[in-house]
N, C-alpha and C positions, 0 to 999 in steps of 0.2 A: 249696600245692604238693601235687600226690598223683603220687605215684611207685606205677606201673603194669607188671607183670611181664609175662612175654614170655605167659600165658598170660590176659593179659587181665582178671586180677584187682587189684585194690586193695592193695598191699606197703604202704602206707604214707602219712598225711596229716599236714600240720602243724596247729598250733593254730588258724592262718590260716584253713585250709582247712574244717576244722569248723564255722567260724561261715557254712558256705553253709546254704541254704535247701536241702540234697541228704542224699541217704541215702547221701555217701560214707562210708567206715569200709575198714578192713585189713579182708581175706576177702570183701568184696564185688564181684562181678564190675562192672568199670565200665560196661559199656551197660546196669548196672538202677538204677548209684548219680546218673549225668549226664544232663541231657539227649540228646536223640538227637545233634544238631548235635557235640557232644563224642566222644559216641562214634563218629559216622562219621569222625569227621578223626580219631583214635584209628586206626581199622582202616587208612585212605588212608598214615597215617604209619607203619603198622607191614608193608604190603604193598609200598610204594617208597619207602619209608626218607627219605619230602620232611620237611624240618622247616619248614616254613611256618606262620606263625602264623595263628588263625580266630579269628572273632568268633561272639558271641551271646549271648542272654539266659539267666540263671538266676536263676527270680524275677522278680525286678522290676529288676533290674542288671543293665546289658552290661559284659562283660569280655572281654578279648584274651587267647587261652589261646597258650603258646609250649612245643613241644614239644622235649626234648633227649634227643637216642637213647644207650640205654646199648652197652656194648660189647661188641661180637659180637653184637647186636640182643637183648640178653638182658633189655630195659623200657622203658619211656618214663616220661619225668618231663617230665609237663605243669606248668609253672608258670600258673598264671592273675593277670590283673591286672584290677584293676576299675576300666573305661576309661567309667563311667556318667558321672561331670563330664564328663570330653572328649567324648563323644559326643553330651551334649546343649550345651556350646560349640560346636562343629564343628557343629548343626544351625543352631544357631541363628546364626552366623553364616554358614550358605550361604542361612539364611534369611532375613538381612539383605541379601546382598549380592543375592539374587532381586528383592526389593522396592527396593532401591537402581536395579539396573538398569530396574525399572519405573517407579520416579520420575526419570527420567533420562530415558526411552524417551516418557513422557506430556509429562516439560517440551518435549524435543525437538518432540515433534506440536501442543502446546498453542501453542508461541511459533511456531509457524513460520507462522503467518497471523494479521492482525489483524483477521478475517472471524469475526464473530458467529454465525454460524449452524453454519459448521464448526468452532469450539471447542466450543460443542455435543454437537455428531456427536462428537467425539473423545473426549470426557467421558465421554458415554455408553456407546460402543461398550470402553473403556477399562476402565469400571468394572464392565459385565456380563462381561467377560472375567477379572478377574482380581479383582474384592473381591464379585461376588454374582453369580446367575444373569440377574438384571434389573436395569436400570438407568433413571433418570427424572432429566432436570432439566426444573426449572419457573424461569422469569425472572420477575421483576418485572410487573405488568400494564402494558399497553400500549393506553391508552384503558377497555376493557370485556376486554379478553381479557389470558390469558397464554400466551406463547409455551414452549411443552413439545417438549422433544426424548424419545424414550424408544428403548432398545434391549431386545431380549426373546433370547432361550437362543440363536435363528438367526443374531444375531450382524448384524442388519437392523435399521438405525433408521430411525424415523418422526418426524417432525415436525409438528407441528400447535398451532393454537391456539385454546385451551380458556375458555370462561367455565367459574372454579372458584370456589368461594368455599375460600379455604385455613387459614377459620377451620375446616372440615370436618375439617382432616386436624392432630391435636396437634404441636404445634411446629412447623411450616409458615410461619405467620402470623409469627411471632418471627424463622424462620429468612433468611426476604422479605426482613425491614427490614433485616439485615445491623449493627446496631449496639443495641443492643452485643453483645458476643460471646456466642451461648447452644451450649448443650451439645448434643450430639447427642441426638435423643426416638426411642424406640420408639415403633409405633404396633401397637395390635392387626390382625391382617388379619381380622378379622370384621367390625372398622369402617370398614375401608376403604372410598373411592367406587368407582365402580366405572372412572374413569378412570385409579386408579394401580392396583388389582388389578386385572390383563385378564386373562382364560379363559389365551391361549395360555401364561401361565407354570404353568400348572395350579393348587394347591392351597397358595396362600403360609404359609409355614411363620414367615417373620418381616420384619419393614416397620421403617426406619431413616431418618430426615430427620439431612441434615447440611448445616449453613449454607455458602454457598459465600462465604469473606473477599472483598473487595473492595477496590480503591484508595479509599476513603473515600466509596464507595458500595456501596446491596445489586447484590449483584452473580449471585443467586439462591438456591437451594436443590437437594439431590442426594439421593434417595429410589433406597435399595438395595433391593432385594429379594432374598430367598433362598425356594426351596421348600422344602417340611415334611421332605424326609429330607434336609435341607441348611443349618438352618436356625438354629444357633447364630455367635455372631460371640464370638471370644475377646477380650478387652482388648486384645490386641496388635492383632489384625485392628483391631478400634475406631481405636485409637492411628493405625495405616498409614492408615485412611476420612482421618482427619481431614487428614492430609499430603498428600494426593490431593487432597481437596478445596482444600484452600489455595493449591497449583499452580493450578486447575481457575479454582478464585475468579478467580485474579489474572490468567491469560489473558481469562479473557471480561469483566472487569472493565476490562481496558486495548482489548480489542475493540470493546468498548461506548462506552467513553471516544474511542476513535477515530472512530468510526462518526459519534458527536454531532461531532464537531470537522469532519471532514471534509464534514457536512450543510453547519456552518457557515460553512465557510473555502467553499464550492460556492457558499453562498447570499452571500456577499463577494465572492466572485471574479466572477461573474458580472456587476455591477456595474464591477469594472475592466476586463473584456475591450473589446478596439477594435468597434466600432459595424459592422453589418453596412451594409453600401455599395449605395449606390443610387444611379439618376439624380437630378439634380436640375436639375426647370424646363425638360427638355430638353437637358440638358450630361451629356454619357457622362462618368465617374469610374470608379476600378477602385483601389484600396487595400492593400498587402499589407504583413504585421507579423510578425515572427521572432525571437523572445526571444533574448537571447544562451546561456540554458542549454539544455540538449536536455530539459530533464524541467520548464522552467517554461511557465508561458501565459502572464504579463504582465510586464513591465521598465518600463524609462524612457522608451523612445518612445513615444507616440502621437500618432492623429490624432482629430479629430473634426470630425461631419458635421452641419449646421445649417441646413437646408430657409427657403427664402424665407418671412416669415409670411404674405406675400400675393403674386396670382401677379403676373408680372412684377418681382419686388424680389429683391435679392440673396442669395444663399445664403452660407453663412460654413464656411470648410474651413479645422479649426485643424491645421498638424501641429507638436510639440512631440519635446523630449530636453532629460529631467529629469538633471541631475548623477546617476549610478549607475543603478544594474541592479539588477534582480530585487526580490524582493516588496516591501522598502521602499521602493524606486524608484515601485514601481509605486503604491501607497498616497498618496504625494503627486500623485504624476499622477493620480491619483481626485479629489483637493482642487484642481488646477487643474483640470478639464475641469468638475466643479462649481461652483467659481466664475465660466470662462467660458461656462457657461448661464447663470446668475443675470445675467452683464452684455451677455445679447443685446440688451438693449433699449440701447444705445450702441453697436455693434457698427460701426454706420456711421463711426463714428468712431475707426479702430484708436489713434492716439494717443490718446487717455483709455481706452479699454479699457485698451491696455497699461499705462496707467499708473494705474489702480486696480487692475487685476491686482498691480502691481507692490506696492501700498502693500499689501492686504491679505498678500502672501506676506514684506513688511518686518516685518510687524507677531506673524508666526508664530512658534512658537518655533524651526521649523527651520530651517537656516541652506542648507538646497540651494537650488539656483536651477537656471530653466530656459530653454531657448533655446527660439523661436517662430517659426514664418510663421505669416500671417493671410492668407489668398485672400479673397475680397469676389467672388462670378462674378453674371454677371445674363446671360441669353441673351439678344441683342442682334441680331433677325434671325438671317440664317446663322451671324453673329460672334459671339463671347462676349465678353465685356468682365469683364476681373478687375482689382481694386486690389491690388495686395500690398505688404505691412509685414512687413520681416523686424527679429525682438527680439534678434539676436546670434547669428542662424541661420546657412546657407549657404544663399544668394541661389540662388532658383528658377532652373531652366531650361526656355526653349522649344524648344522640337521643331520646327522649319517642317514643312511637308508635303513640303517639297523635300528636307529633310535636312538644312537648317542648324541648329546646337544656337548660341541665343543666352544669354546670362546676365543677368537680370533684375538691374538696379541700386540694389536697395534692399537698405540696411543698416542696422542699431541697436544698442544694447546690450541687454545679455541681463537676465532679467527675476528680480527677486528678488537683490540684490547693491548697488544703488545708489540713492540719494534719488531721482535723476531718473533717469527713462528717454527717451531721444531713437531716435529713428526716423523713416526716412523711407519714405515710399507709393509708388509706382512704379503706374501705371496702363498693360495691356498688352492689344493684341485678341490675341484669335486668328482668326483666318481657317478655315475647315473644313478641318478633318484636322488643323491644329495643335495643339500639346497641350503643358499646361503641367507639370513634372514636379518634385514635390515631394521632398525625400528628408530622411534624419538621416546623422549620419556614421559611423553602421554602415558604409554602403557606400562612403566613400570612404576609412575609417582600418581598411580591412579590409586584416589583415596575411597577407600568405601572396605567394602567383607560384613561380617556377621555385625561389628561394633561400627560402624561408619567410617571409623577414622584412620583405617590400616593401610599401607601401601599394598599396592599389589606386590612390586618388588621383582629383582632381576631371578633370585632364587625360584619363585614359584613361575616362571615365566621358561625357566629353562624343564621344572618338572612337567610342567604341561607341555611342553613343545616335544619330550621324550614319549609321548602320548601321540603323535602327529608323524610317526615316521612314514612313509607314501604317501601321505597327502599329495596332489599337485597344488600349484604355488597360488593358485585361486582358492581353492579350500582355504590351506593355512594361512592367507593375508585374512580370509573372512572370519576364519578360526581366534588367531591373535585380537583380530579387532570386536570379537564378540564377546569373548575373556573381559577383557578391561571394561567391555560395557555394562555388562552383568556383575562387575568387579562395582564398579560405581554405581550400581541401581540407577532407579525412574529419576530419583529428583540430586542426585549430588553432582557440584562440580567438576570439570574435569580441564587437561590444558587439551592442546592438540594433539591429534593421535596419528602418524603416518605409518606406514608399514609397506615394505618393497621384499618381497621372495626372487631370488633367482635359483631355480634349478635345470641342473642337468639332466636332460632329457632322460629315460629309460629306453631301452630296445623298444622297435616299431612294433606295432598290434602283429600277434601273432608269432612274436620271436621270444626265444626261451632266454632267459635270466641266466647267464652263466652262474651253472654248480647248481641251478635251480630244476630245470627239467620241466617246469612250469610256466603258461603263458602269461603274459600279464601286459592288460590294454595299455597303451598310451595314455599317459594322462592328461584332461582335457577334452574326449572325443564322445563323453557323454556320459560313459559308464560309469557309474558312483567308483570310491576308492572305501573301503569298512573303514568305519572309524574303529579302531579298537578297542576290544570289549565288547563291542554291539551289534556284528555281525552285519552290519545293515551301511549303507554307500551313501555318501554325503556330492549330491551332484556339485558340479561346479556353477557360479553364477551365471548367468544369462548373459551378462554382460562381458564375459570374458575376464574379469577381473578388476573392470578400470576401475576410478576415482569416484570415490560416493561420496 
């Protein structure tokens, strides 16, 4: 306490007060015994009478000085408190809570993409912002090189990839392999290469390698830089690298991890995707497949396409619907369309086909099962000539050219469920322009209409198809699959939806249609075909019909 008289000198200190590092004492005018900051707020509280308390150093201690006006303005009694704990708590936690919101604001940018190259970017640019003036990650080698991101003062990252050898740089080499856990190393900047000291950071003052953790891989290394009038890193700072880096690690670490899964789930997928569609022998076909999720590409339907081995011999068009949807679905339907290659050479004969098919999917440990037609087409003249064996399917439809929708009368049991399998063959032409049309019961157990909840159903599938006579087989695969879509509206359910056309060709551009007297294009060569009623030509897709 020093009690301070109206004339600005020192009345009075307690025992307290003596033990300051100041020249107060009684008789001593106060702006020669305190600091200036005391005696300015001294004069402020003796000119407008504010009692507000002030802060400031004396010594090496900050204290909160609180002033009490005597009466009639006849002194001041400064009490002082020594606020030096609190004021370095109060730093040190708004210096926590600084770095909190940074590790918060890094995991936020770190996780929010599973993209390798920009956890990278964010690392970088992250760490020359707020723990050094420069920043470098280096990954694991990739063949002969390693892939380097680096951010320099501008706040610009560059990426590039570096033949290093990273025995070059101390602790590097340790920090790569990610296991086991090593300490972060200094390195000298004299010994630096010259790809981690670059010119534009000027004159490196100090070089820090910190391992970046990994999900149970290396997952790289993070090389700080600071310039020379910048150039110490306190244990705390240390401490915060290493937190950084552990978010940092564990982002590009599951990045990484993604990256490789999604190569490989691409280089799998690709093997189940439905088979790109082609003529075969002469016989126009047109195919189209619609997962029942919005975000898959393979399910339970499929088709598949089997080229005559020799010309004039039969072509073999499998369409299938395996019990379930989506990726396991799809996964055995990889194992049947692999097993019916292996048994093309019996192909001629859909009963034993099916019924090796059947024994090896008996003999599996899975217990789904699946429904089948088998087509058998050979071009036959103008005509095609197809066998068909349905395994527990729904029985084919024919298209006439005239418009009649006829129902193919073969039936069986489904394949994968019983000792025997029975099935019968049904052998059918087609005549030019007819066409035979294959489906799954995507499209006919598609729920939706006016009330939500109605099937589509085989009856209104065959009235609309009497609507479709000349189409080519591209139109009405997109015809059939656009029905069931608009059957099920924007947001309802659906299972899978496959659909395969085979039609028999019509005379070439420019030949008259016996009994006709009239020409009529080829279909497929550009020229719309009328929808009926509408007068107006429905081009065929771009894509020639394949697999969407």
């Amino acid at each position: 306490m020093l009690l301070v008289g109206g004339d600005g000198v020192i009345e009075h200190v307690n025992d307290a007060a003596r033990a300051l590092p100041a020249t107060a004492a009684p008789g001593v005018p106060l702006a020669e015994a305190v600091p200036a900051w005391l005696a300015e707020a001294h004069r402020l509280v003796t000119e407008d009478a504010s009692a507000a308390p002030v802060r400031g150093l004396i010594g090496d201690r900050a204290f909160e000085a609180h002033p009490t006006l005597g009466d009639g303005g006849s002194g001041v009694t400064w009490w002082l408190v020594d606020a030096t704990d609190h004021e370095r708590v109060s730093e040190a936690l708004r210096l926590e809570r600084r770095r909190t919101a940074f590790l918060a604001e890094a995991s936020n940018e770190l996780l929010s993409s599973l993209n390798l190259d920009r956890c990278m970017d964010v690392t970088v640019r992250l760490a020359a912002r707020h723990l050094a003036d420069a920043a470098l990650v280096i990954l694991p080698a990739t063949g002969r090189r390693h892939p380097v991101a680096y951010c320099g003062p501008d706040g610009r990252v560059v990426r590039e990839n570096l033949v290093v050898d990273p025995r070059e740089v101390p602790g590097l080499a340790e920090a790569l392999r990610g296991f086991p856990p090593v300490p972060s190393r200094w390195i000298d900047p004299a010994s630096a290469p010259g790809w981690l000291a670059r010119e534009e950071l000027g004159e490196p003052g100090s070089m820090v390698v910190t391992a970046l953790p990994g999900h149970g891989v290396p997952a790289g290394a993070l090389m700080l830089l600071r310039r020379s009038g910048h150039a110490s890193f306190s244990e705390g700072e240390e401490v915060f690298a290493r937190l950084f880096a552990a978010r940092a690690g564990a982002a590009m670490s599951a990045a990484r991890l993604y990256a490789e899964q999604a190569s490989i789930t691409e280089t799998l997928m690709r093997e189940l995707l439905p088979p790109t569609t082609r003529g075969l022998d002469g016989v126009e076909l047109s195919a189209r497949y619609r997962p029942a999720g919005a975000t898959e590409l393979v399910g339970g339907d499929f088709y598949d396409l089997h080229p005559a081995a020799e010309p004039g011999g039969e072509s073999l068009v499998v369409l299938g619907d395996v019990c379930g949807k989506g990726l396991e679905a799809a996964v055995f339907t990889g194992r049947i369309r692999t097993t019916l290659h292996a048994l093309l050479p019996v192909a001629r004969d859909h009963g034993r086909l099916l019924g090796l098919l059947n024994d090896v999917l008996l003999r599996s440990d899975s217990r789904t099962f699946v429904t089948l037609v088998l087509a058998s087409v050979r071009r036959d003249g103008p005509r095609v000539t197809m066998r068909l064996t349905s395994a527990g399917h729904l029985p084919p439809l024919i298209l006439r050219a005239d418009g009649r929708v006829e129902e193919v009368g073969t039936r069986g049991t489904l394949i994968g469920m019983l000792e025997t399998v029975t099935a019968t063959t049904v052998t059918v032409e087609l005549e030019p322009g007819d066409t035979c049309l294959l489906y799954t019961d995507g499209v006919t157990e598609a729920r939706g209409g006016p009330l939500g909840d109605e099937l589509f159903g085989e009856q209104r599938l065959r009235e609309e198809l009497e609507q479709c006579a000349g189409m080519p087989p591209e139109a009405l695969t997109e015809r059939v699959q656009m029905l069931a879509a608009q059957w099920i509206g924007g947001g309802g359910d659906h299972d899978d939806i496959a659909v395969v056309a085979i039609t028999a060709p019509r005379a070439g551009r420019g030949t008259s249609l016996p009994g006709t007297g009239r020409e009529t294009p080829l279909p497929g060569t550009g020229r719309g075909t009328p929808l009926p009623g509408t007068g107006r030509g429905t081009a065929a897709p771009r894509d020639g019909g394949g697999a969407s």
